[in-house]
PyMOL CGO cylinders between C-alpha atoms (Angstrom):
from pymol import cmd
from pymol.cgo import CYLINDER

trace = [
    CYLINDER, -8.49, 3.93, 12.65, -5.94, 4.98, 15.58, 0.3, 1, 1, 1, 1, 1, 1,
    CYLINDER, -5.94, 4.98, 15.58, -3.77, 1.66, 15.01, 0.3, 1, 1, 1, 1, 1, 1,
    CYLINDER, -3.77, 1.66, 15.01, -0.44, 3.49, 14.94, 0.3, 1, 1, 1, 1, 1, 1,
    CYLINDER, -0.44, 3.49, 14.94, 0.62, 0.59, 12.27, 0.3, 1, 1, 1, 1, 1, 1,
    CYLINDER, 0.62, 0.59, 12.27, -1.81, 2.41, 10.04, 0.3, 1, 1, 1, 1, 1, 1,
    CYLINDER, -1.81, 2.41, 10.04, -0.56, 6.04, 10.49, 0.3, 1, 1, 1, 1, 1, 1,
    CYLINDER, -0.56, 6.04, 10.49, 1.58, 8.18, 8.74, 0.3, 1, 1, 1, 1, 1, 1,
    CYLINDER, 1.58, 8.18, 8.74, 2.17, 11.14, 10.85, 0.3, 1, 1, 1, 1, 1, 1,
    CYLINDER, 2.17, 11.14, 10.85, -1.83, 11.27, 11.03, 0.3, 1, 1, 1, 1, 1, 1,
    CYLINDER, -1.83, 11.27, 11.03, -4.90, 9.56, 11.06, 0.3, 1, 1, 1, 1, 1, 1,
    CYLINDER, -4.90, 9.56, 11.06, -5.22, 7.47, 6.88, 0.3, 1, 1, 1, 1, 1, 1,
    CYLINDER, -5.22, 7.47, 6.88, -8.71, 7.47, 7.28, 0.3, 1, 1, 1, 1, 1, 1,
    CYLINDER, -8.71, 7.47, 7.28, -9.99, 9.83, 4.65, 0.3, 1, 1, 1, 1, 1, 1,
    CYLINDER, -9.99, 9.83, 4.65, -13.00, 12.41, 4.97, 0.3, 1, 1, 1, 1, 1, 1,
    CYLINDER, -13.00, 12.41, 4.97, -16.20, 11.52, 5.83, 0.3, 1, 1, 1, 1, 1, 1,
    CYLINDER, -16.20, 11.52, 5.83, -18.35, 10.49, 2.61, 0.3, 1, 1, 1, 1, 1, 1,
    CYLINDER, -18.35, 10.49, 2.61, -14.70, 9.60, 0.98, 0.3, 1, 1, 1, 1, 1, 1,
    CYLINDER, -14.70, 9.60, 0.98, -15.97, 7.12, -2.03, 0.3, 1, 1, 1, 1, 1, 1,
    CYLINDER, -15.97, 7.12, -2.03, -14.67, 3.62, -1.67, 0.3, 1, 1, 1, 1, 1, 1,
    CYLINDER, -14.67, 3.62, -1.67, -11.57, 1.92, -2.08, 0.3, 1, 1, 1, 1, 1, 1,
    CYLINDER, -11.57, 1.92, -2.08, -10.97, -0.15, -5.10, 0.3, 1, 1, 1, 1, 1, 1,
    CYLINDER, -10.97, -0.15, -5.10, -12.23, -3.85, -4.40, 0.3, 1, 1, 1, 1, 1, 1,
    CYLINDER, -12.23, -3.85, -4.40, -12.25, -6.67, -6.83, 0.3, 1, 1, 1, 1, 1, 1,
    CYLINDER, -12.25, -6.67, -6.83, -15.83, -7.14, -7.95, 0.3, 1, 1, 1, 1, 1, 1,
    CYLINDER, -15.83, -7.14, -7.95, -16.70, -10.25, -5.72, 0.3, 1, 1, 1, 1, 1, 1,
    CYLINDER, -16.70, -10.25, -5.72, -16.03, -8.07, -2.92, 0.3, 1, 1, 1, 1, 1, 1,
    CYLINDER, -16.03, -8.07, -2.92, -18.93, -5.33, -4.22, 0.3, 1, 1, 1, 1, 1, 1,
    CYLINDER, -18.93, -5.33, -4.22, -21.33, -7.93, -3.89, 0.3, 1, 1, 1, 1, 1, 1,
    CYLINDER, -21.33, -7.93, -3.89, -20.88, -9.09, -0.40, 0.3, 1, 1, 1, 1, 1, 1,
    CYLINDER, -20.88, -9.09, -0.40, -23.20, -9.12, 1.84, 0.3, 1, 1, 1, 1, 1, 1,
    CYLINDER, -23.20, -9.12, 1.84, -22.58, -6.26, 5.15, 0.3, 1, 1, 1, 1, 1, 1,
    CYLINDER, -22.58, -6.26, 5.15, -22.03, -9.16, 7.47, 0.3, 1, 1, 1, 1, 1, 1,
    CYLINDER, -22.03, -9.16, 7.47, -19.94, -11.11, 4.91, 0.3, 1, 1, 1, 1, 1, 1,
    CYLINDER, -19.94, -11.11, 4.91, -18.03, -7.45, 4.48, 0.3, 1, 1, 1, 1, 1, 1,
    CYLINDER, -18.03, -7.45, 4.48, -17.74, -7.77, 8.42, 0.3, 1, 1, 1, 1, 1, 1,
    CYLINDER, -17.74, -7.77, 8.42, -15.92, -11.01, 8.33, 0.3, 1, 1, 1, 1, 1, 1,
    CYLINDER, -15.92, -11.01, 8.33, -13.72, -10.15, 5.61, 0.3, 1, 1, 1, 1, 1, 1,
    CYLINDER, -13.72, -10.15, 5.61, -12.54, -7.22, 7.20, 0.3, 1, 1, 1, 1, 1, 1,
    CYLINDER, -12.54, -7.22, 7.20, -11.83, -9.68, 10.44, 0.3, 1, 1, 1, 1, 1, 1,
    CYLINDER, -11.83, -9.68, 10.44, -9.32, -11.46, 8.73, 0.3, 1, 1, 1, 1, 1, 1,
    CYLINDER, -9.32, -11.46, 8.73, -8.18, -8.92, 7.11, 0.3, 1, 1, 1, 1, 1, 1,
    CYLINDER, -8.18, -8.92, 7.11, -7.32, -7.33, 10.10, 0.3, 1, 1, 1, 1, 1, 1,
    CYLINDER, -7.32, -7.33, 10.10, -5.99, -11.04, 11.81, 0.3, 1, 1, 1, 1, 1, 1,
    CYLINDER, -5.99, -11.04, 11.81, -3.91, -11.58, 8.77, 0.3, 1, 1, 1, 1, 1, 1,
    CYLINDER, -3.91, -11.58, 8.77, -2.55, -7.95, 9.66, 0.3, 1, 1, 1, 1, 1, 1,
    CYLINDER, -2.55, -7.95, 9.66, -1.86, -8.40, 13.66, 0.3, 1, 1, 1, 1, 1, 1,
    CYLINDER, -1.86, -8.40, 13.66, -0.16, -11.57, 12.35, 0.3, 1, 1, 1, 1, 1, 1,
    CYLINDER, -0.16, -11.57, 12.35, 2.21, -9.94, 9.54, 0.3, 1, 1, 1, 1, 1, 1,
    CYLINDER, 2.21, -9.94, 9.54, 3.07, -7.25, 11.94, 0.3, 1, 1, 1, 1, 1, 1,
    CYLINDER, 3.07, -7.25, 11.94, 4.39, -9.52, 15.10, 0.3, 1, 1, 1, 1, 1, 1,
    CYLINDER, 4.39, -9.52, 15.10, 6.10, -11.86, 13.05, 0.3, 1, 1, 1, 1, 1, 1,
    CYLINDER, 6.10, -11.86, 13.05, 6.40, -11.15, 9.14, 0.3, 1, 1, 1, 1, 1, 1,
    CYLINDER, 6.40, -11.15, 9.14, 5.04, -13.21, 6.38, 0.3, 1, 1, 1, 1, 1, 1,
    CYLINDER, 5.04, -13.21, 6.38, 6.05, -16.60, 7.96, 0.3, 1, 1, 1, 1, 1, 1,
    CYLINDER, 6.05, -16.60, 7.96, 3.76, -15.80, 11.06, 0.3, 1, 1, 1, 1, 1, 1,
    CYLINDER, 3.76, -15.80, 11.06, 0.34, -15.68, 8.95, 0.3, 1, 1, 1, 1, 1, 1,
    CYLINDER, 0.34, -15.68, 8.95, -0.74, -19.34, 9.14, 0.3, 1, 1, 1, 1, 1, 1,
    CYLINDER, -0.74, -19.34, 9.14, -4.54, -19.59, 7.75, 0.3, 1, 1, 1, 1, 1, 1,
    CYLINDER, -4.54, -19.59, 7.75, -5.71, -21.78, 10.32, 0.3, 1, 1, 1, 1, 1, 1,
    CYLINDER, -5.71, -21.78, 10.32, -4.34, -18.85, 13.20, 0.3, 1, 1, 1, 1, 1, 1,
    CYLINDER, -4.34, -18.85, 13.20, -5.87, -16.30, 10.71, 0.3, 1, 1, 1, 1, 1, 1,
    CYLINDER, -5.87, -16.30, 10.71, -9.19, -17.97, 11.14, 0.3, 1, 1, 1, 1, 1, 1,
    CYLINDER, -9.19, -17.97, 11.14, -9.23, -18.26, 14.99, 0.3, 1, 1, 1, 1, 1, 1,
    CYLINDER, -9.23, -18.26, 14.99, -7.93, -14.43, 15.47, 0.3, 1, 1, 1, 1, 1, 1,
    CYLINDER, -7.93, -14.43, 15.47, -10.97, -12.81, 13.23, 0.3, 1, 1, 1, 1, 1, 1,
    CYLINDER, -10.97, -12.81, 13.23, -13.25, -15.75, 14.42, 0.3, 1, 1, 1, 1, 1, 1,
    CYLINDER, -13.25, -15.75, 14.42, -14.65, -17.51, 11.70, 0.3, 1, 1, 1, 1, 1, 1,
    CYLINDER, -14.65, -17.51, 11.70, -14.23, -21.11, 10.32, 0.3, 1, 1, 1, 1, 1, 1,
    CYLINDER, -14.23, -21.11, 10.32, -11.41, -21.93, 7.71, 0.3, 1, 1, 1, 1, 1, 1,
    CYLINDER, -11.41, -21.93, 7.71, -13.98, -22.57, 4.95, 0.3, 1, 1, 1, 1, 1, 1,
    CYLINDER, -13.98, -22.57, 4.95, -14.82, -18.61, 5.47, 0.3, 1, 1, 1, 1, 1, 1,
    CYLINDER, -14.82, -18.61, 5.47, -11.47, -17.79, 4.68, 0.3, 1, 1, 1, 1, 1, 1,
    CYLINDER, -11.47, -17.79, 4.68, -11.02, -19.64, 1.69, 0.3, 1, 1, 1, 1, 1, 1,
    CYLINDER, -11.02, -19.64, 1.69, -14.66, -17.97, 0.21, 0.3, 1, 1, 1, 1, 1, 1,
    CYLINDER, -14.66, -17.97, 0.21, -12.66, -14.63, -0.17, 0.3, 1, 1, 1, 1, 1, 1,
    CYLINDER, -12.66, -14.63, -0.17, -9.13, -15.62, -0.23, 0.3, 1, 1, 1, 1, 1, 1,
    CYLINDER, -9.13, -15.62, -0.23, -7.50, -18.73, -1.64, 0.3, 1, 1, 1, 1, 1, 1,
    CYLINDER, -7.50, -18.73, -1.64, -4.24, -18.58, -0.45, 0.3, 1, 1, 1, 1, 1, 1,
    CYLINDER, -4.24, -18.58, -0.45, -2.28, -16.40, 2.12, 0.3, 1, 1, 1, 1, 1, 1,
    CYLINDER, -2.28, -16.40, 2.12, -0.56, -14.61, -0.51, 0.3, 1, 1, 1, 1, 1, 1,
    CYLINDER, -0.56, -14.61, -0.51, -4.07, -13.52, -2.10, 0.3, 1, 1, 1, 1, 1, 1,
    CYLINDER, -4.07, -13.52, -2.10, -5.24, -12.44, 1.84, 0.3, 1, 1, 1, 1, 1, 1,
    CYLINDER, -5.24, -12.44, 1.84, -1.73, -10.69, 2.50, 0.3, 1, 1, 1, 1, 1, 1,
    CYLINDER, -1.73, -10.69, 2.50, -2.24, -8.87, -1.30, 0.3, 1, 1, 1, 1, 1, 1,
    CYLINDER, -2.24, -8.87, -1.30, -5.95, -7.57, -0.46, 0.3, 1, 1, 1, 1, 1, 1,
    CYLINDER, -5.95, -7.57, -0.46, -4.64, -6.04, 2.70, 0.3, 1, 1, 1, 1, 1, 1,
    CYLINDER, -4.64, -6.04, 2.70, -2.19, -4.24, 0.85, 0.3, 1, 1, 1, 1, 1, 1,
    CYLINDER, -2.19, -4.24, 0.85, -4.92, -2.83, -1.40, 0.3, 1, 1, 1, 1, 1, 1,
    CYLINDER, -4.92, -2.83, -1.40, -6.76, -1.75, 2.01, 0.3, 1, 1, 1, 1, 1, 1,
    CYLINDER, -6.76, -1.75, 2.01, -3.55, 0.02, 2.96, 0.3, 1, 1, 1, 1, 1, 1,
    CYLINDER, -3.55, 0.02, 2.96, -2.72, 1.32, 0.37, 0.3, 1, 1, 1, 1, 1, 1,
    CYLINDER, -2.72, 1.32, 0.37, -6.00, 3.18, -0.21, 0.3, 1, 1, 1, 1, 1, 1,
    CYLINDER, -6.00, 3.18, -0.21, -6.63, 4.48, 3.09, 0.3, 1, 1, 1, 1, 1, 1,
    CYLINDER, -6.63, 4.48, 3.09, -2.77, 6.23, 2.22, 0.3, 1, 1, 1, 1, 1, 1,
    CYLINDER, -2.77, 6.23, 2.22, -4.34, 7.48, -0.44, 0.3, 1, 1, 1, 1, 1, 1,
    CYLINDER, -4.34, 7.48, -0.44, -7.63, 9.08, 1.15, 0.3, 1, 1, 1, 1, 1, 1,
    CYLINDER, -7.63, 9.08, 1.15, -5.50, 10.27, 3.60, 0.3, 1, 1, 1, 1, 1, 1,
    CYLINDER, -5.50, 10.27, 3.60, -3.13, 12.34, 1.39, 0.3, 1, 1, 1, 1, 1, 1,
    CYLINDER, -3.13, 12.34, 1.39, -6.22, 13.44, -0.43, 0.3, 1, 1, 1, 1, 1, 1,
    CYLINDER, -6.22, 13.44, -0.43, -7.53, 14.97, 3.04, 0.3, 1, 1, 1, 1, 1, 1,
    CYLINDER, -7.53, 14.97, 3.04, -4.39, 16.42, 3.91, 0.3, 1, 1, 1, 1, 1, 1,
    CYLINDER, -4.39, 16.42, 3.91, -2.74, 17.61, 0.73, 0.3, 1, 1, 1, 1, 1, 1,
    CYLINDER, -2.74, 17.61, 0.73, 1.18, 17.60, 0.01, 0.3, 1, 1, 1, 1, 1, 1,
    CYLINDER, 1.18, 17.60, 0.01, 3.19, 20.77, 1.51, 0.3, 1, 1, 1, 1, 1, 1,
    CYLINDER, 3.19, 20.77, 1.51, 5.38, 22.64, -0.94, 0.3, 1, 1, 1, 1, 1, 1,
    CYLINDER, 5.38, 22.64, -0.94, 5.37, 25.78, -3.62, 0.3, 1, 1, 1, 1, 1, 1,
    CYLINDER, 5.37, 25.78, -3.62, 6.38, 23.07, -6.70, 0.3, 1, 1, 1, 1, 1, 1,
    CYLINDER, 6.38, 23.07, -6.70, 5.02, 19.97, -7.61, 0.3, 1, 1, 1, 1, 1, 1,
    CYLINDER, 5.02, 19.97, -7.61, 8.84, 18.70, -6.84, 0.3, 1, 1, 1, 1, 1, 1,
    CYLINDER, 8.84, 18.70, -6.84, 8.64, 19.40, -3.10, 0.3, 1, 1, 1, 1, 1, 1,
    CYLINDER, 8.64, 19.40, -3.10, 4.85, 18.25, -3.55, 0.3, 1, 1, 1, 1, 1, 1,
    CYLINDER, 4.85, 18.25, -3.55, 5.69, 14.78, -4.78, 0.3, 1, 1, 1, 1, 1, 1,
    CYLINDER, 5.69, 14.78, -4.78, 8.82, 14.67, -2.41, 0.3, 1, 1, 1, 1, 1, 1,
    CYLINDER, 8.82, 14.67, -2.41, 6.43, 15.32, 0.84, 0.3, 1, 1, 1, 1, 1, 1,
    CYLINDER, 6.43, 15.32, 0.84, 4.23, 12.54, -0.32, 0.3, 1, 1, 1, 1, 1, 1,
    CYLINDER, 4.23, 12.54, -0.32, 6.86, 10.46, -0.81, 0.3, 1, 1, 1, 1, 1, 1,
    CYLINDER, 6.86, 10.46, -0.81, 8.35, 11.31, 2.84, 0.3, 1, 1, 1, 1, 1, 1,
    CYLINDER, 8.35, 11.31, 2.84, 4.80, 10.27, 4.02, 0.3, 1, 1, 1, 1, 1, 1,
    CYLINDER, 4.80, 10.27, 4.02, 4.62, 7.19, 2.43, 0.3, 1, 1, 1, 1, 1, 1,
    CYLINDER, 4.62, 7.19, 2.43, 8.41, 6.29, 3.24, 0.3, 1, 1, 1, 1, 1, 1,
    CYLINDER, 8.41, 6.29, 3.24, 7.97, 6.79, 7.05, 0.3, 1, 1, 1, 1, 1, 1,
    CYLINDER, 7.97, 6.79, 7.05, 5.37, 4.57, 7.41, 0.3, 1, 1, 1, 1, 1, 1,
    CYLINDER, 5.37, 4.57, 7.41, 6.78, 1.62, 5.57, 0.3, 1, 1, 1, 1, 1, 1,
    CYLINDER, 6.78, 1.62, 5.57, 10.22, 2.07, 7.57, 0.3, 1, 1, 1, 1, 1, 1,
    CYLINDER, 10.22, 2.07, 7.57, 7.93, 2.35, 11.47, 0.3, 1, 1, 1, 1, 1, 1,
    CYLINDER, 7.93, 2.35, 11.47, 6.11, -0.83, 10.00, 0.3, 1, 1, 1, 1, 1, 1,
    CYLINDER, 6.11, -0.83, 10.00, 9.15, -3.17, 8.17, 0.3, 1, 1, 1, 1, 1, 1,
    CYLINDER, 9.15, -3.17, 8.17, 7.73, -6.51, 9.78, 0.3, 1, 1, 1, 1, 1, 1,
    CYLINDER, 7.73, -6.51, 9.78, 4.43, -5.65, 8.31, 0.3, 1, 1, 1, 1, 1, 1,
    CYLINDER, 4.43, -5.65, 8.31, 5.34, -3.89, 5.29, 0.3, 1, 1, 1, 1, 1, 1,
    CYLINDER, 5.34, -3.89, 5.29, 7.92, -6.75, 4.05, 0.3, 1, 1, 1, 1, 1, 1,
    CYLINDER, 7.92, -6.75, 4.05, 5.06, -9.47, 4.88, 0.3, 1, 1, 1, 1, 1, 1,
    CYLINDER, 5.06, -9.47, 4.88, 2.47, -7.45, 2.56, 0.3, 1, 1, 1, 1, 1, 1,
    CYLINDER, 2.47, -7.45, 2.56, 5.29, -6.71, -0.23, 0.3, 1, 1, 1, 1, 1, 1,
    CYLINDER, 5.29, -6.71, -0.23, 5.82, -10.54, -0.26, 0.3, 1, 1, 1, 1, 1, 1,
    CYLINDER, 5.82, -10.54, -0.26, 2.08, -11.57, -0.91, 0.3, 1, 1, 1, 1, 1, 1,
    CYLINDER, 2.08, -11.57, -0.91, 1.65, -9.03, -3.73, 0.3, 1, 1, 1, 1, 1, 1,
    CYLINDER, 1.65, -9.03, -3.73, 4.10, -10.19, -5.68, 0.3, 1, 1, 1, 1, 1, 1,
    CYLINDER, 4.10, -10.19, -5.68, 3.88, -13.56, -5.66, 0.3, 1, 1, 1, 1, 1, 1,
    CYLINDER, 3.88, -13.56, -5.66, 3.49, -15.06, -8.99, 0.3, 1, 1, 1, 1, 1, 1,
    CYLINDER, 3.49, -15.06, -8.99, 0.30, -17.10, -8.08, 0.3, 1, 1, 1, 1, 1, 1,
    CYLINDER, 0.30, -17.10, -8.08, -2.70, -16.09, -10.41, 0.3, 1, 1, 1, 1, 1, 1,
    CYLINDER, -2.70, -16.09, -10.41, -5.04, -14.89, -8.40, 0.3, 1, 1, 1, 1, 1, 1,
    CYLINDER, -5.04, -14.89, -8.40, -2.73, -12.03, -6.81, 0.3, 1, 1, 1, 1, 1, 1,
    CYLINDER, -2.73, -12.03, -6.81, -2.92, -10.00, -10.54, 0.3, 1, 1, 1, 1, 1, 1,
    CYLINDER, -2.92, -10.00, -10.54, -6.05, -8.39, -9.90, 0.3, 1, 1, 1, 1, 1, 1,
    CYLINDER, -6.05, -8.39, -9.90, -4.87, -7.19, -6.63, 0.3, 1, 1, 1, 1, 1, 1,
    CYLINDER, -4.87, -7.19, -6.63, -1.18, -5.78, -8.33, 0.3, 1, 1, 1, 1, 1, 1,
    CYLINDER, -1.18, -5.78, -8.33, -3.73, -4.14, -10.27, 0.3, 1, 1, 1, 1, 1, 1,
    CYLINDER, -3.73, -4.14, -10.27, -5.24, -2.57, -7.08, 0.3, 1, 1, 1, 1, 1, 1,
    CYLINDER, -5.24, -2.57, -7.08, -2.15, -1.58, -5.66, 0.3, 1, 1, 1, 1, 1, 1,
    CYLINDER, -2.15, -1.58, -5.66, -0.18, -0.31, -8.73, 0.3, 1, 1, 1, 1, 1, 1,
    CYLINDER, -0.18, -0.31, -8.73, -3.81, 1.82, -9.22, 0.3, 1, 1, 1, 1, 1, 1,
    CYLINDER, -3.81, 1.82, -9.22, -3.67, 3.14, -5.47, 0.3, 1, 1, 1, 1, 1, 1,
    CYLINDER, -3.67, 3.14, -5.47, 0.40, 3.89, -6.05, 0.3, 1, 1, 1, 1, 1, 1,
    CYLINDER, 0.40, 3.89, -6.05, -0.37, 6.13, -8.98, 0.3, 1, 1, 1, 1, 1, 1,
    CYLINDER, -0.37, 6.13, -8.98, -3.00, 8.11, -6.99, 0.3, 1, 1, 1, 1, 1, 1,
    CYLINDER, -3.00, 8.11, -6.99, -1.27, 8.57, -4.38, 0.3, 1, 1, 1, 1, 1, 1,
    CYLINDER, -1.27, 8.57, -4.38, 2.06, 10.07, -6.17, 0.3, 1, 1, 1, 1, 1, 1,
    CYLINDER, 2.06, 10.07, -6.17, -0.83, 11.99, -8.27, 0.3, 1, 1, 1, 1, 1, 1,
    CYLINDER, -0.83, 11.99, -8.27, -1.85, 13.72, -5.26, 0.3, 1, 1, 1, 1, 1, 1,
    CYLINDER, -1.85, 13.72, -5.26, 1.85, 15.92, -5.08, 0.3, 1, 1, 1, 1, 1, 1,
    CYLINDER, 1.85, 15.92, -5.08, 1.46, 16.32, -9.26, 0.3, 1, 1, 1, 1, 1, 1,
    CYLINDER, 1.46, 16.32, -9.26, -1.06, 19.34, -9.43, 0.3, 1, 1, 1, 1, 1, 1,
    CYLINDER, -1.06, 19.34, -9.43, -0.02, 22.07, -11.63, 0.3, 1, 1, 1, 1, 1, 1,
    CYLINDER, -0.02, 22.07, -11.63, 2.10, 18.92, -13.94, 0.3, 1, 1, 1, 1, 1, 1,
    CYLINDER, 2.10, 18.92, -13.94, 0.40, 18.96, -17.34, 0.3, 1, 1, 1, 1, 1, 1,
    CYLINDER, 0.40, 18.96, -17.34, -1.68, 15.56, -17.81, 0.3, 1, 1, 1, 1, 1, 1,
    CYLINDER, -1.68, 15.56, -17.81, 0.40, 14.04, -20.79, 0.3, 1, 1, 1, 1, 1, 1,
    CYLINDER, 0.40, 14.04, -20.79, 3.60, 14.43, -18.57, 0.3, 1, 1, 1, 1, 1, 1,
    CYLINDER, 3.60, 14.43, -18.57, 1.65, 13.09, -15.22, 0.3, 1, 1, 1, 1, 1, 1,
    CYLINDER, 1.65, 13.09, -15.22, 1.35, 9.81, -16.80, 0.3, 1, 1, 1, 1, 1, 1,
    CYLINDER, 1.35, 9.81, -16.80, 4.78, 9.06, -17.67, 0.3, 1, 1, 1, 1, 1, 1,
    CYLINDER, 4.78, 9.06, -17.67, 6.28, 10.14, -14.82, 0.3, 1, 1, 1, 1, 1, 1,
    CYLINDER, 6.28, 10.14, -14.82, 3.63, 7.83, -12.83, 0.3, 1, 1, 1, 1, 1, 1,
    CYLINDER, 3.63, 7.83, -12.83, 4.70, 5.25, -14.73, 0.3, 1, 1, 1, 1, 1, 1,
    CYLINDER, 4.70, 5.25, -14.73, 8.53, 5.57, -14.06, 0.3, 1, 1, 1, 1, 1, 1,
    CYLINDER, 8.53, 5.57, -14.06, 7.83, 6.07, -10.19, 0.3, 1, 1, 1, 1, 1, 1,
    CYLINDER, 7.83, 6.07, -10.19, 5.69, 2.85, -9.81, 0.3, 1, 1, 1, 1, 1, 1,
    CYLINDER, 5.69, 2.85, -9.81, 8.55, 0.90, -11.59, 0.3, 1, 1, 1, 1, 1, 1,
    CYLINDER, 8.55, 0.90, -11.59, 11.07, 2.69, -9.31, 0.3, 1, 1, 1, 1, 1, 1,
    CYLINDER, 11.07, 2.69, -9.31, 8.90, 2.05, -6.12, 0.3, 1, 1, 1, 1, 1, 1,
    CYLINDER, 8.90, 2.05, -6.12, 8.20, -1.55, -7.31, 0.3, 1, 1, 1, 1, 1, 1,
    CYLINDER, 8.20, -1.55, -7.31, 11.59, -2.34, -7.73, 0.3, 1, 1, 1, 1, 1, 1,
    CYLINDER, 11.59, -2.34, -7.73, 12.90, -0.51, -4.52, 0.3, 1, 1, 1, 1, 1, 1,
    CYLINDER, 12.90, -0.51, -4.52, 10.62, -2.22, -2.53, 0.3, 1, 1, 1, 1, 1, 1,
    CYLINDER, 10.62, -2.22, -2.53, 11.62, -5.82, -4.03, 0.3, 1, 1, 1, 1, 1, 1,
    CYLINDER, 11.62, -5.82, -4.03, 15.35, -4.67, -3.74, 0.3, 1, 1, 1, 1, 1, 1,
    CYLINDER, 15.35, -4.67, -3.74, 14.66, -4.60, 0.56, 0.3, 1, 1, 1, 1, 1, 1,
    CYLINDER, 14.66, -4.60, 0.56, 12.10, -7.15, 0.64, 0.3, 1, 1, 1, 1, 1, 1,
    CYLINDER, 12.10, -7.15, 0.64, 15.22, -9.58, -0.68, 0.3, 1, 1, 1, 1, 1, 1,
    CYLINDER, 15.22, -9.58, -0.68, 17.64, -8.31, 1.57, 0.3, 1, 1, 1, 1, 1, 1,
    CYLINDER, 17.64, -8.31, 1.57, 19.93, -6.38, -0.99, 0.3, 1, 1, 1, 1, 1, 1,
    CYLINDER, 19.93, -6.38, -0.99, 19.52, -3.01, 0.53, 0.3, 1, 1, 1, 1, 1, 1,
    CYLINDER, 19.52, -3.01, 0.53, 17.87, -1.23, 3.49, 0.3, 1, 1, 1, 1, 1, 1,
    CYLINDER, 17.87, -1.23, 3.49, 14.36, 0.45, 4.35, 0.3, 1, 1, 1, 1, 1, 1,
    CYLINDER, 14.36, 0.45, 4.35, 15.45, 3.75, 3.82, 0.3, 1, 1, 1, 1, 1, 1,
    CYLINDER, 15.45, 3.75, 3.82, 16.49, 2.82, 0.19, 0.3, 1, 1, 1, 1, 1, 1,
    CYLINDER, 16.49, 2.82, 0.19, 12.79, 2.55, -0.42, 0.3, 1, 1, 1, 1, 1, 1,
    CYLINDER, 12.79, 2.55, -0.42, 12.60, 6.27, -0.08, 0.3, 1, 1, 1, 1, 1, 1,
    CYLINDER, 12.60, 6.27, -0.08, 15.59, 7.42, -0.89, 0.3, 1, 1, 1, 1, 1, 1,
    CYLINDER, 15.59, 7.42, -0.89, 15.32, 5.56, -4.76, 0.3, 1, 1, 1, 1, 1, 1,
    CYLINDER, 15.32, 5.56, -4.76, 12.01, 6.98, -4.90, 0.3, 1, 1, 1, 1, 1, 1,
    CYLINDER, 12.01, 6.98, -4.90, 13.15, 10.74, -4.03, 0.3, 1, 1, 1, 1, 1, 1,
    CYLINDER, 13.15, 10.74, -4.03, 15.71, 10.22, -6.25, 0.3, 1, 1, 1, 1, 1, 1,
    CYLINDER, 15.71, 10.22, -6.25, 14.02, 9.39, -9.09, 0.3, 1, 1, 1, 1, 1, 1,
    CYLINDER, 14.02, 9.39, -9.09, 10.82, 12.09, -8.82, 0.3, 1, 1, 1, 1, 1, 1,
    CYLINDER, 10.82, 12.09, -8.82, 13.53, 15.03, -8.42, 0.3, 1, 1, 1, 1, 1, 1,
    CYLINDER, 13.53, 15.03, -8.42, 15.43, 14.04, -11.43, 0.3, 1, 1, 1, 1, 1, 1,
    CYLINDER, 15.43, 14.04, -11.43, 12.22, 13.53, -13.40, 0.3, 1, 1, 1, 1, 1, 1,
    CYLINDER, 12.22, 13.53, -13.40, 10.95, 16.84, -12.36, 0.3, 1, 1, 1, 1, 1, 1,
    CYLINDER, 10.95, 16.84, -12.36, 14.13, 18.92, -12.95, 0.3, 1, 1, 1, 1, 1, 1,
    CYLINDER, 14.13, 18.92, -12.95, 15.53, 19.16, -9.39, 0.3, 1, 1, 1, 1, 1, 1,
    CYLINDER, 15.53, 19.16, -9.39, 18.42, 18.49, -8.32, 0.3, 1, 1, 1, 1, 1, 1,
    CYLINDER, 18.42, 18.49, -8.32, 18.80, 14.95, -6.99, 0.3, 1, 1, 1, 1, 1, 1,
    CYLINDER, 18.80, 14.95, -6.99, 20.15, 15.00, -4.06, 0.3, 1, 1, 1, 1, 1, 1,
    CYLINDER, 20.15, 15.00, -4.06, 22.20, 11.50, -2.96, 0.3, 1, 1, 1, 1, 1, 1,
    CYLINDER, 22.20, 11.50, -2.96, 23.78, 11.33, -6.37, 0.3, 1, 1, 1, 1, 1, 1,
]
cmd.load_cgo(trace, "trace")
């Protein structure tokens, strides 16, 4: 995909033959044409978010951008919040593949994890309309966005994973666990307006040198 919106310092597409992302299980039985219209909105939903932030996505301007009726909206999404949550899961693994293509730079898994987390952090703060307008529909509290926190918290732990090789398993998982929370909460913490984009990172940094033994910078 060359949409620069998509990009962080490369092409996120991963290699060819890269298995799928993860998809809720009405998705894995779609049809390819029904796939096709999905991934329209999807993508309207997306040009929406990005030129004017969460407010902007209005279903009935969804539906005209990717071409389709309302009532084909509403057979894979039933509310904006659920549409804005599944493109966050298609975002979030393509970030994913890509780091998984291109591995993290660095002789510890501390540098590792901090060049993934540089990756990541760029691309939220060239995208903060977008970004914000995704952020928002994941966490509402609506029902039918869990499965797709799921998705995303899933995708988050891989790609952190990615700059963890040479960590010993047992201690992998707990330190993905503390830097979900941490990126969770960061990302809530600008979303509401209490600090700025580069706080996203710079909590996240934080919090993966001090875990790993570094020194963390920022204080």
């Amino acid at each position: 995909m060359s949409d620069p919106r998509w990009q962080a310092d490369d092409e996120l597409a991963g290699p060819a033959g890269a298995p799928p992302g993860p998809v809720d299980a009405a998705v894995a039985v779609l049809s390819p044409p029904q796939l096709a219209r999905r991934a329209r909105v999807l993508e309207a939903a997306i040009d929406l978010a990005a030129q004017g932030g969460y407010d902007d996505v209005q279903m009935r301007e969804v539906a005209h951008r990717a071409g389709v009726a309302m009532g084909t909206i509403y057979r894979y999404f039933d509310s904006k919040d659920q549409l804005l949550a599944a493109a966050l899961v298609d975002w979030s693994d393509r970030m994913a593949q890509f780091l998984e293509a291109r591995p993290p730079v660095g002789a510890t898994p501390s540098e590792r994890l901090i060049d993934v987390i540089r990756r990541a952090s760029r691309n939220i703060e060239r995208n903060p309309q977008l970004t914000a307008a995704l952020i928002t529909g994941v966490t509402s509290a609506e029902a039918g966005v869990r499965q797709y926190q799921d998705e995303v918290a899933r995708c988050l732990e891989r790609m952190l994973s990615s700059g963890l090789d040479g960590v010993a398993p047992a201690e992998q998982e707990g330190i993905l666990r503390i830097l979900r929370h941490v990126w969770f909460a960061a990302l809530l913490g600008w979303v509401n307006g209490w600090r700025g984009v580069r706080s996203v990172g710079e909590e996240l940094e934080f919090a993966a040198r001090y875990l790993l033994g570094g020194p963390p910078e920022g204080g």
